[in-house]
Biopython code that builds the backbone (N, CA, C, O; Angstrom):
import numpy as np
from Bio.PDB.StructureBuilder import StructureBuilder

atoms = [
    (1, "UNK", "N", (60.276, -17.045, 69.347)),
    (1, "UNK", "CA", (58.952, -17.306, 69.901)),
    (1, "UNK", "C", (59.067, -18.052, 71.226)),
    (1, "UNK", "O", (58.760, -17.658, 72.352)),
    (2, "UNK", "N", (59.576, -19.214, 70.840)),
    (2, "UNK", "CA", (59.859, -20.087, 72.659)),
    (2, "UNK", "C", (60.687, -19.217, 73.655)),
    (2, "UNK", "O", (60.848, -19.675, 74.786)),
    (3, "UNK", "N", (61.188, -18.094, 73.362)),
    (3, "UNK", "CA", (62.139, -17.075, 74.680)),
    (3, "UNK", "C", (61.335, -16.367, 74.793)),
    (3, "UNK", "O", (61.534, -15.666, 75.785)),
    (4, "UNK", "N", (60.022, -16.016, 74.044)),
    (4, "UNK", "CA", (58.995, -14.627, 74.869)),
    (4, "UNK", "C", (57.822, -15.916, 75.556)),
    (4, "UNK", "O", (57.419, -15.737, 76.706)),
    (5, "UNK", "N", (57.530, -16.679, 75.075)),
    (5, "UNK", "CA", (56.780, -17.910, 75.749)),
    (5, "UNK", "C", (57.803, -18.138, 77.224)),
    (5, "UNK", "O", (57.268, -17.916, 78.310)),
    (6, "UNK", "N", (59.109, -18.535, 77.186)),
    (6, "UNK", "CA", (59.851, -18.758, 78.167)),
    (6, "UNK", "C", (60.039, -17.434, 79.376)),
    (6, "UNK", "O", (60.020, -17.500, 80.605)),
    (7, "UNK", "N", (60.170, -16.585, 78.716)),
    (7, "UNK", "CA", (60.017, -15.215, 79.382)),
    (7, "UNK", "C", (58.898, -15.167, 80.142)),
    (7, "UNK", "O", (58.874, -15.274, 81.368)),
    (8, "UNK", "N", (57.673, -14.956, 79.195)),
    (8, "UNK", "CA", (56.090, -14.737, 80.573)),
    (8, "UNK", "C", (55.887, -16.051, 81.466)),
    (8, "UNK", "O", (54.976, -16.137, 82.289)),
    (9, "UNK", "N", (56.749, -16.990, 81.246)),
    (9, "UNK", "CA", (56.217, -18.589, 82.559)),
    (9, "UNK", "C", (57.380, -17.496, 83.504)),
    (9, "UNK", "O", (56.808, -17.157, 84.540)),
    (10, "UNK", "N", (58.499, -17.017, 83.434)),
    (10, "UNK", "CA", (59.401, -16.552, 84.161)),
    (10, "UNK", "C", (59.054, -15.061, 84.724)),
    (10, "UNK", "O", (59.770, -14.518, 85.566)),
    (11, "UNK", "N", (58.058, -14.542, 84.259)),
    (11, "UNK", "CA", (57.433, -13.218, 84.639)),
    (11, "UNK", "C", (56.571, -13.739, 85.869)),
    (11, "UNK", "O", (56.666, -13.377, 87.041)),
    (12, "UNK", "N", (55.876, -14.494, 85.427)),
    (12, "UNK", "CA", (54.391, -14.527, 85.820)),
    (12, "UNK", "C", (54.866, -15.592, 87.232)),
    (12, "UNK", "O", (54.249, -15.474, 88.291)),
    (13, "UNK", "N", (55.846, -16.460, 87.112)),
    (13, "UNK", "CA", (56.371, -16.960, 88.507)),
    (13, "UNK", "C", (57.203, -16.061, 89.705)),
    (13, "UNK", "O", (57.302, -16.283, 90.912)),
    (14, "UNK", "N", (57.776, -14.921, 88.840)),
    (14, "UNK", "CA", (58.332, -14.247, 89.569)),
    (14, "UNK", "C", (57.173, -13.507, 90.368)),
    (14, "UNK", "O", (57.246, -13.528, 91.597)),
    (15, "UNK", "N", (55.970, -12.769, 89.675)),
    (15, "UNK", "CA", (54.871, -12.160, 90.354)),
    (15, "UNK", "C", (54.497, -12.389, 91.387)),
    (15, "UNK", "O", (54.362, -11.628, 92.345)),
    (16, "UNK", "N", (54.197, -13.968, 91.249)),
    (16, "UNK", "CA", (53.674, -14.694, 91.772)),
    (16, "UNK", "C", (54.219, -15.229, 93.346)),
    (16, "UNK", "O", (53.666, -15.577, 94.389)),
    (17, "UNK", "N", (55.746, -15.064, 92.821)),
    (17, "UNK", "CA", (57.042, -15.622, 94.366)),
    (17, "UNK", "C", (56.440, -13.797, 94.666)),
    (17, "UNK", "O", (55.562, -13.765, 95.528)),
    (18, "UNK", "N", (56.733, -12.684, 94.198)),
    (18, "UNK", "CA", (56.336, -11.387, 95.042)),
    (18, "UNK", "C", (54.548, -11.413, 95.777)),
    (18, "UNK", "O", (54.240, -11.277, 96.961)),
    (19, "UNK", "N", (53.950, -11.558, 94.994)),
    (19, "UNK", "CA", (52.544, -11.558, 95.640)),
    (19, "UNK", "C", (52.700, -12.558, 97.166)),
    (19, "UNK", "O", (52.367, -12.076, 98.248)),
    (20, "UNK", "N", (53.198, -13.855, 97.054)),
    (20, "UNK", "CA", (53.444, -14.867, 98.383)),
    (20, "UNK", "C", (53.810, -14.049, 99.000)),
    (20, "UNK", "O", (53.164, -13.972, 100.045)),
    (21, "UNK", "N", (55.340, -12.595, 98.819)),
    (21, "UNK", "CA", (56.121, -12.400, 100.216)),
    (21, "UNK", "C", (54.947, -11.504, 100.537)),
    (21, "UNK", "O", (54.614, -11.507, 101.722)),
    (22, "UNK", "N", (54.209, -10.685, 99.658)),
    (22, "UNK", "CA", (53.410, -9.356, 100.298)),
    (22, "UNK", "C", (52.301, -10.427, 100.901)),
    (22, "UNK", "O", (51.793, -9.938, 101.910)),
    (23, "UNK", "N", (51.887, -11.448, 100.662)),
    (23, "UNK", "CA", (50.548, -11.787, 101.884)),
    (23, "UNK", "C", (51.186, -12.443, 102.878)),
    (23, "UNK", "O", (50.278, -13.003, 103.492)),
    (24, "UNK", "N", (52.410, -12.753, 103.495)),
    (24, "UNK", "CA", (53.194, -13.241, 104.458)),
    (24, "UNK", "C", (52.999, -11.798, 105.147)),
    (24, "UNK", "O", (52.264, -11.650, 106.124)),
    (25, "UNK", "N", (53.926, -10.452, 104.384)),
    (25, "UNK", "CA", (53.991, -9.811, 105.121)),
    (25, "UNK", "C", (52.404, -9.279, 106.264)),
    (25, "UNK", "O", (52.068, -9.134, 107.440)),
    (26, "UNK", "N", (51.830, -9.157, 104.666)),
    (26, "UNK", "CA", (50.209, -8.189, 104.953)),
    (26, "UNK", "C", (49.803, -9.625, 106.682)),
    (26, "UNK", "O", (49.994, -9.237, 107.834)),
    (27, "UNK", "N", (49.494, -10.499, 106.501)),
    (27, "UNK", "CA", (49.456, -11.605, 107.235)),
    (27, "UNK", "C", (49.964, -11.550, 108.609)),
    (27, "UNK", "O", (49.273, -11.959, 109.543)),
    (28, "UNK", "N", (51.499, -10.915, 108.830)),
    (28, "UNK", "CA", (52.327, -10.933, 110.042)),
    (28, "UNK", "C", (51.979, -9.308, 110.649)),
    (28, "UNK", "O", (51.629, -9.008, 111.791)),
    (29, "UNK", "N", (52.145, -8.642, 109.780)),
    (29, "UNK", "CA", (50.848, -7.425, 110.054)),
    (29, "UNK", "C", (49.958, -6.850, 110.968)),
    (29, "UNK", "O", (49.922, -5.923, 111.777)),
    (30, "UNK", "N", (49.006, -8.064, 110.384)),
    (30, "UNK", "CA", (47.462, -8.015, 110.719)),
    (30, "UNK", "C", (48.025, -8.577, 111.724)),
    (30, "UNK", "O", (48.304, -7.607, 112.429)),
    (31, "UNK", "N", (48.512, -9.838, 112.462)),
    (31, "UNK", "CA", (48.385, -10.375, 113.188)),
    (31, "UNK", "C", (49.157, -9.506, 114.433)),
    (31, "UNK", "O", (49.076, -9.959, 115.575)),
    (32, "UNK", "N", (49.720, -8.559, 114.245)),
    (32, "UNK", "CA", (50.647, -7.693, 115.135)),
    (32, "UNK", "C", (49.421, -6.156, 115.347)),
    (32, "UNK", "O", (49.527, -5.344, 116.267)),
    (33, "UNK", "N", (48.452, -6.109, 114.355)),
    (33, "UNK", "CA", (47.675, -5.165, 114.859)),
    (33, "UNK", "C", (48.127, -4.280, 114.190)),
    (33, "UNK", "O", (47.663, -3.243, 114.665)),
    (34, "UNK", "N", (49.021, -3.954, 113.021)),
    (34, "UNK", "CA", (49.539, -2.999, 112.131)),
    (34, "UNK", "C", (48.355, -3.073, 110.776)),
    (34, "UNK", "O", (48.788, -3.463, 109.692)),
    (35, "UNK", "N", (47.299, -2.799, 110.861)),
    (35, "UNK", "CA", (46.194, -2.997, 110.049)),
    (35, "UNK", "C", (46.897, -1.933, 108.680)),
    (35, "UNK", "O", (47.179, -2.516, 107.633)),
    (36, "UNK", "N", (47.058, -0.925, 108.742)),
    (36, "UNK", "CA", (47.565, 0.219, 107.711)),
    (36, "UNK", "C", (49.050, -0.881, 106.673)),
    (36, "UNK", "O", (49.193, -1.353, 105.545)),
    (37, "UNK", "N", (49.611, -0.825, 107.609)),
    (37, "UNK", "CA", (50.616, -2.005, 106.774)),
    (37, "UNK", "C", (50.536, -3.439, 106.319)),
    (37, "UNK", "O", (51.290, -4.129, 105.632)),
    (38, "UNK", "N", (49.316, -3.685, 106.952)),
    (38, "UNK", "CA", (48.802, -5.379, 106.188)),
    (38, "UNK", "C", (47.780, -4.448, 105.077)),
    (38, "UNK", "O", (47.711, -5.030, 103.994)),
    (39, "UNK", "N", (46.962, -3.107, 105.115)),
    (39, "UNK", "CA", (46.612, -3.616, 103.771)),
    (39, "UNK", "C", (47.377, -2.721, 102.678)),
    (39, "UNK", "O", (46.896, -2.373, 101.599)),
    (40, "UNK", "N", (48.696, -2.406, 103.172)),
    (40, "UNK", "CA", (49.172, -1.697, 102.222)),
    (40, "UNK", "C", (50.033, -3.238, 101.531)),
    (40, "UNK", "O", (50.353, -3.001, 100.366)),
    (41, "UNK", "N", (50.356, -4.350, 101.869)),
    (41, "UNK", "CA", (51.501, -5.197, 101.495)),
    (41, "UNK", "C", (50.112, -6.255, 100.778)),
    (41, "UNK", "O", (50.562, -6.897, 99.829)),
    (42, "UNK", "N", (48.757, -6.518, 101.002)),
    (42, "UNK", "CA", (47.828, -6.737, 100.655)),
    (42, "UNK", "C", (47.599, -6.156, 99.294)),
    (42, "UNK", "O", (47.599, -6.979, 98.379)),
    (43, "UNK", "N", (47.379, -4.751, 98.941)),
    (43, "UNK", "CA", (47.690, -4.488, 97.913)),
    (43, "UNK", "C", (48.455, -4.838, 97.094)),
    (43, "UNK", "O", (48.142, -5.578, 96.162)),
    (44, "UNK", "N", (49.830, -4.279, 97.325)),
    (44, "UNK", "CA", (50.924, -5.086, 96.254)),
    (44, "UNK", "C", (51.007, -6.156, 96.097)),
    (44, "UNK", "O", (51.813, -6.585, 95.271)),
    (45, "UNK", "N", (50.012, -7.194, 97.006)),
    (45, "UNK", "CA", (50.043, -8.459, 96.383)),
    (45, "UNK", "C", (49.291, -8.604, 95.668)),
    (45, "UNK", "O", (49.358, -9.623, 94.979)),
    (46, "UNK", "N", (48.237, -7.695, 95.475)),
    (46, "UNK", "CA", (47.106, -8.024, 94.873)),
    (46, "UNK", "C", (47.940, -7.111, 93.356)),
    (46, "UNK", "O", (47.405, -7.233, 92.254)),
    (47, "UNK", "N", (48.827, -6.524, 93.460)),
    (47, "UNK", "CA", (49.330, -5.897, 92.182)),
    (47, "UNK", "C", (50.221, -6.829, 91.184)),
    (47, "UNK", "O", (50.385, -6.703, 89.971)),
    (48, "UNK", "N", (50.679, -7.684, 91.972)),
    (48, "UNK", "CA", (51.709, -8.689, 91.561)),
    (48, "UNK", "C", (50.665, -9.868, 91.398)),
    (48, "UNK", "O", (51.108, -10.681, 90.586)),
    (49, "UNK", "N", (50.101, -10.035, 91.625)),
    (49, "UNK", "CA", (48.868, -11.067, 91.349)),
    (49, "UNK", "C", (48.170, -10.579, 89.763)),
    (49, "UNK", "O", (47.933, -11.384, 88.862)),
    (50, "UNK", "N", (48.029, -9.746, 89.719)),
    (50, "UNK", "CA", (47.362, -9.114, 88.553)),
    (50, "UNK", "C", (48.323, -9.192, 86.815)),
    (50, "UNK", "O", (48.040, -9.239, 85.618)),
    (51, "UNK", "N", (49.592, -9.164, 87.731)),
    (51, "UNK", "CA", (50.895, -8.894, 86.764)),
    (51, "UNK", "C", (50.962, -10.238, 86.405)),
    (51, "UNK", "O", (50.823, -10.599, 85.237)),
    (52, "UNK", "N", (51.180, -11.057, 87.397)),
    (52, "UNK", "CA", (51.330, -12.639, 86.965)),
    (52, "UNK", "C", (50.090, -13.492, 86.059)),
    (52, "UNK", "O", (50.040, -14.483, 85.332)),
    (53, "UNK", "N", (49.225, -12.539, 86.544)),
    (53, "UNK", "CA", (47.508, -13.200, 85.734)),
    (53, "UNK", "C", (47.887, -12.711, 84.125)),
    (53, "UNK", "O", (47.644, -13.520, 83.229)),
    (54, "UNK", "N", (48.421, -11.518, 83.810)),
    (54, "UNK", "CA", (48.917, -11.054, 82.620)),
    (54, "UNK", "C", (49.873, -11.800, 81.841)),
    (54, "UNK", "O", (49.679, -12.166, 80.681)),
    (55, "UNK", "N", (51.018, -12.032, 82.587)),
    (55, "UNK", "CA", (51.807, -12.905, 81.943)),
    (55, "UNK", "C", (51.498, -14.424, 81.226)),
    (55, "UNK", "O", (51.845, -15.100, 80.257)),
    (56, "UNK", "N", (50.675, -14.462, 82.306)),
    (56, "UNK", "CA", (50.277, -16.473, 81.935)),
    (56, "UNK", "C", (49.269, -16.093, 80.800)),
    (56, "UNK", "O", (49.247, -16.738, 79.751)),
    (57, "UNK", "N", (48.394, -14.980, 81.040)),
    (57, "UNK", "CA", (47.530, -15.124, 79.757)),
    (57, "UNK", "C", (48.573, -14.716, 77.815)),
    (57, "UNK", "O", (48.328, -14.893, 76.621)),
    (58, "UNK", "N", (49.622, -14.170, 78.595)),
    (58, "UNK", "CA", (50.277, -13.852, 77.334)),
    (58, "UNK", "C", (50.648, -14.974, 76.606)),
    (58, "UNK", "O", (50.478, -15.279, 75.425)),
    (59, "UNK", "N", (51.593, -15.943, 78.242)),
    (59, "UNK", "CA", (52.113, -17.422, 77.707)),
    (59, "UNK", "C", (51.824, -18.336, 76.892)),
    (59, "UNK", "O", (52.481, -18.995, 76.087)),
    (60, "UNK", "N", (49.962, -18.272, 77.420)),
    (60, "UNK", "CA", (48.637, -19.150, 77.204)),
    (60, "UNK", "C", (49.007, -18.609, 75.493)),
    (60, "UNK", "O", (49.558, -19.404, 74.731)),
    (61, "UNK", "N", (48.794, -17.798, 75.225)),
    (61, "UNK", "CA", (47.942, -16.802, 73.734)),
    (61, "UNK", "C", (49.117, -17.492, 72.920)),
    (61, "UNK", "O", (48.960, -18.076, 71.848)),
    (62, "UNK", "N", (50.333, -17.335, 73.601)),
    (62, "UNK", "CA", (51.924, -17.303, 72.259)),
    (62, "UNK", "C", (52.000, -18.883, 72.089)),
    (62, "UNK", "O", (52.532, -19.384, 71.098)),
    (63, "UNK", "N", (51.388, -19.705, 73.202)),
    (63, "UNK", "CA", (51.430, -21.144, 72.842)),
    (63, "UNK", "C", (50.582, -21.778, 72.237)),
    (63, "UNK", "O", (50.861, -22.766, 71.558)),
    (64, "UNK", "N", (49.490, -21.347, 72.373)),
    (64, "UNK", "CA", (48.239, -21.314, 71.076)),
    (64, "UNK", "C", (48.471, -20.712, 70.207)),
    (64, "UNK", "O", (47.528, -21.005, 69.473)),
    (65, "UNK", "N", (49.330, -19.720, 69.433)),
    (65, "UNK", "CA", (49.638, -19.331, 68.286)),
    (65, "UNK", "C", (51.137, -20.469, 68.000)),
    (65, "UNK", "O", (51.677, -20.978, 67.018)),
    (66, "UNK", "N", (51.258, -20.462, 68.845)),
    (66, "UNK", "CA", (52.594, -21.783, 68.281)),
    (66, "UNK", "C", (52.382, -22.841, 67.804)),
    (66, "UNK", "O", (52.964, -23.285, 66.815)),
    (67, "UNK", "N", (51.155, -23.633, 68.704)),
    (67, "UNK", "CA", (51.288, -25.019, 68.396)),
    (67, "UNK", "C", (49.235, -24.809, 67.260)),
    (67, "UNK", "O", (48.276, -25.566, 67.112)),
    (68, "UNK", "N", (49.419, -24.019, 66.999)),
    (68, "UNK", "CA", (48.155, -24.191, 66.097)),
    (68, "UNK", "C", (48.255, -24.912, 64.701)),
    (68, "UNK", "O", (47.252, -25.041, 63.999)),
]
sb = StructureBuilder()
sb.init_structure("model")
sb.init_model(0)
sb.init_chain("A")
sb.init_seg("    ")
for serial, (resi, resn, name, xyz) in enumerate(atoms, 1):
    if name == "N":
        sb.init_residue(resn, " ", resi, " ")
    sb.init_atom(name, np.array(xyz, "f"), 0.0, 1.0, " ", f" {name:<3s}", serial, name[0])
structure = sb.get_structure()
């Protein structure tokens, strides 16, 4: 139980370090006038954002079934 709890804090941070590089990129992008490639790296952050929102809610659920 504590290695799939330990697992989604380690999912959901990893998402989370990917979502940061895609709004750096989407960010350096936009600011270069490459609009097509800021919102394509915009997306995948917003995909890795979604993934990490999943994980923590898994974390959340397995640690409330743990410590109940």
């Amino acid at each position: 139980m504590d290695h799939d709890i330990h697992e989604h804090h380690e999912k959901a941070a990893h998402h989370h370090d990917e979502a940061a590089k895609h709004h750096r990129e989407a960010a350096k992008h936009h600011k270069s006038g490459h609009h097509e490639k800021a919102a394509h790296h915009s997306k995948v952050a917003h995909g890795h954002s979604l993934h990490a929102t999943d994980h923590h809610h898994h974390a959340s659920k397995k640690h409330a079934e743990h410590h109940s």
